[in-house]
SEKEKE-308885 format. One line per field, with one value per residue (C-alpha): chain; x, y, z; residue in one letter. Coordinates in nm, 4 decimals, always signed. Example, Ala and Ser with C-alpha at 12.3 -4.5 7.8 and 13.67 -1.06 7.14 Angstrom:
ch: (A:A)
px: (+1.2300:+1.3670)
py: (-0.4500:-0.1060)
pz: (+0.7800:+0.7140)
aa: (A:S)
END
This chain:
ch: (A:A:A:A:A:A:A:A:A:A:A:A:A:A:A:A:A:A:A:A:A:A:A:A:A:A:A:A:A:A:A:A:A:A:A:A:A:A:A:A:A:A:A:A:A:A:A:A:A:A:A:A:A:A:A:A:A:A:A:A:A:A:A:A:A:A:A:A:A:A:A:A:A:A:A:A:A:A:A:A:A:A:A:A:A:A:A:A:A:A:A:A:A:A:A:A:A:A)
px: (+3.7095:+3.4797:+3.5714:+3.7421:+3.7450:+4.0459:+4.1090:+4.3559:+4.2953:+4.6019:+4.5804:+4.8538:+4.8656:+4.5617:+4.4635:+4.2403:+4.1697:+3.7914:+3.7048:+3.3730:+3.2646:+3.0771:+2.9767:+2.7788:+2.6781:+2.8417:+3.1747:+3.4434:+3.7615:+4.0607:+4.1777:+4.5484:+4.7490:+5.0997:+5.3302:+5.6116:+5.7318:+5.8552:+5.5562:+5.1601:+4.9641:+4.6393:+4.3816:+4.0870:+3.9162:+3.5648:+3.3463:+2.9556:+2.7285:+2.6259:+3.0286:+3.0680:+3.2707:+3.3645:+3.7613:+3.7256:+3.9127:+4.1633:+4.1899:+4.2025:+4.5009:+4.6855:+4.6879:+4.7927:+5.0930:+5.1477:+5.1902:+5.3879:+5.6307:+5.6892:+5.7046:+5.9428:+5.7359:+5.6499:+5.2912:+5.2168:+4.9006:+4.7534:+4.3693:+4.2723:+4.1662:+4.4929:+4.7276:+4.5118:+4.6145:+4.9746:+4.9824:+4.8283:+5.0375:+5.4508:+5.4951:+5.3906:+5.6395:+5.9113:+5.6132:+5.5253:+5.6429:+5.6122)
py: (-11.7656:-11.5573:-11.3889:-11.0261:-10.7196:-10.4628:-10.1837:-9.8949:-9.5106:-9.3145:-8.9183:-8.7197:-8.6957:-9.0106:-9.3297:-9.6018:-9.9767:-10.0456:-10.3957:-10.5538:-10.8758:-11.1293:-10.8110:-10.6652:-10.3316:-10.2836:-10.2005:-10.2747:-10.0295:-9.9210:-9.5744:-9.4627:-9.1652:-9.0741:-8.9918:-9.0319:-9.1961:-9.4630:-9.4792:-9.5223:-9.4972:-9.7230:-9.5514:-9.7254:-10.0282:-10.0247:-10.3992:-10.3443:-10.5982:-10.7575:-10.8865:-10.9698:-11.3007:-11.3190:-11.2705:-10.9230:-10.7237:-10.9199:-10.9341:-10.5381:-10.5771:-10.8467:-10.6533:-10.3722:-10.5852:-10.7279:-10.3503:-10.2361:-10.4714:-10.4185:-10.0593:-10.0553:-9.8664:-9.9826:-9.9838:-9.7980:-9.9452:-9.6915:-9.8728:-10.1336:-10.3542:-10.3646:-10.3882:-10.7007:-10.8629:-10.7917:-10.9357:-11.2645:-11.2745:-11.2752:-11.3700:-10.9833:-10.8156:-10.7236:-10.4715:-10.3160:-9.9945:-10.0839)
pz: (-0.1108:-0.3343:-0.6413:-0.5721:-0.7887:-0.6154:-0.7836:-0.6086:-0.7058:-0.6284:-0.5252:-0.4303:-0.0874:-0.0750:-0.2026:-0.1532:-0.2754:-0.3608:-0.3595:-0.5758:-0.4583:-0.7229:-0.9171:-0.5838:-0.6001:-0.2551:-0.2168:+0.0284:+0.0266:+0.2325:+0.2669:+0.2705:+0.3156:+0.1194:+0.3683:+0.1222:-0.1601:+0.0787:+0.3692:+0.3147:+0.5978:+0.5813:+0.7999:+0.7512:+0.5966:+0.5912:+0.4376:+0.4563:+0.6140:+0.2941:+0.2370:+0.6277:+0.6667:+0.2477:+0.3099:+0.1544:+0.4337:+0.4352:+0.0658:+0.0461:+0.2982:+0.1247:-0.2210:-0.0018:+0.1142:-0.2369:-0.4101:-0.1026:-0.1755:-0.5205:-0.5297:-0.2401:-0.0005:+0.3691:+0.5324:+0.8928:+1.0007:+1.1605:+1.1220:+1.3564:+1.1502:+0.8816:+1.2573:+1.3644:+0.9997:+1.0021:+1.3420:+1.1705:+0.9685:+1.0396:+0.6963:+0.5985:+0.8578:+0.6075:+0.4129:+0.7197:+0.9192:+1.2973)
aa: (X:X:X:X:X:X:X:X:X:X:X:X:X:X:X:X:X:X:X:X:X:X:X:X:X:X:X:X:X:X:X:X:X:X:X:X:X:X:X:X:X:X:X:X:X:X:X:X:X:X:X:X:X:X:X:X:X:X:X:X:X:X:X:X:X:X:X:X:X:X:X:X:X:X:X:X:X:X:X:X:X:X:X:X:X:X:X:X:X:X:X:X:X:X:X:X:X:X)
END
């Protein structure tokens, strides 16, 4: 797998992860809402053409897994894309909200 850039930007009541690949100017990111201090909602992950096949959703959705887990809060995955993942994955059922 490539190299990965995340970064997370945290609002109030929103939040989102922004992923860089190899320095690209593109950028790759996936949107959440606060629901509380215990529940994010991720609503949408969106990975232009250019990073396509690079790992990078499911990067954005394993750091998303990583920091729900130690903060303590769950995940509801309310995007398609985040729901297809966690259903890969059994190993991430204890950070999600289902």
């Amino acid at each position: 797998m490539s190299e990965f850039e995340i970064t997370r930007e945290d609002g109030e009541t929103k939040g989102r992860y922004v992923l860089i690949h190899d320095g690209a100017e593109a950028e790759a990111e996936l949107t959440y809402s606060i629901l509380s201090p215990q529940t994010r909602i991720a609503d949408h992950t969106g990975v232009p053409d250019a990073m396509r096949g690079t790992g990078a959703g499911q990067a954005l959705v394993k750091r998303l897994v990583e920091d729900a887990r130690a903060e303590g809060w769950k995940i509801v995955p309310l995007c398609p894309f985040v729901n297809a993942q966690r259903a890969m994955h059994p190993e991430w059922a204890d950070a999600f909200n289902v």
